[in-house]
N, C-alpha and C positions, 0 to 999 in steps of 0.2 A: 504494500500500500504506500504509496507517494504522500508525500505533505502537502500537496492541493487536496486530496481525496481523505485525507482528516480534518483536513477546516470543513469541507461539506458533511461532515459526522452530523447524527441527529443531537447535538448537544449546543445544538441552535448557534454554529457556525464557528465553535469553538473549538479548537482541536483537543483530540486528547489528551490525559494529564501524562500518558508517556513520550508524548512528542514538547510538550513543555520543559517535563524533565532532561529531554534531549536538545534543544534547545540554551535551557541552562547549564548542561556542560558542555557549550560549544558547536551546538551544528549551528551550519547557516540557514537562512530562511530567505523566500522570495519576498517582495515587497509588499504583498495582499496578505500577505502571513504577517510578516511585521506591522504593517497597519493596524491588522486587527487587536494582535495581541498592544500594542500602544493605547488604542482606546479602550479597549474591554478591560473596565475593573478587573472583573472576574480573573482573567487572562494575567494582566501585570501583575494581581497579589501572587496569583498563584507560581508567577515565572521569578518571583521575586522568592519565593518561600524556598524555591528549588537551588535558586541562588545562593542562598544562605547557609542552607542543608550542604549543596556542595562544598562548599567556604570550608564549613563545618568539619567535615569528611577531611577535603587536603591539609588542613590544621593536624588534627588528629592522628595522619599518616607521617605527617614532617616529624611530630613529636614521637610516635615511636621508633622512627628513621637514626631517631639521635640517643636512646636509649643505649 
């Protein structure tokens, strides 16, 4: 399945929360994808949560890196 063919998902035009999560560690996106997820609340909290989660994660990995 493509990243156009998730924004058309029935979750009224919002992609899935694994393409979010994908997203937030680094894939790119076309610009109807970006649009959306810019205006949609919903979309930015949630790419923002996945953001932080990652943050989260790399912190946690560097720290036992140095163990």
């Amino acid at each position: 399945m493509s990243v156009d063919e998730t924004v058309e998902s029935d979750r009224g035009g919002c992609p899935p929360p694994e393409v979010l999560e994908a997203i937030g560690a680094g894939m790119t996106v076309d610009q109807e994808l970006a649009s959306h997820i810019k205006d949609c609340p919903a979309c930015s909290r949630n790419l923002r949560e996945f953001r932080k989660a990652n943050a989260l994660l790399e912190e946690a990995e560097i720290g036992r890196a140095h163990v």
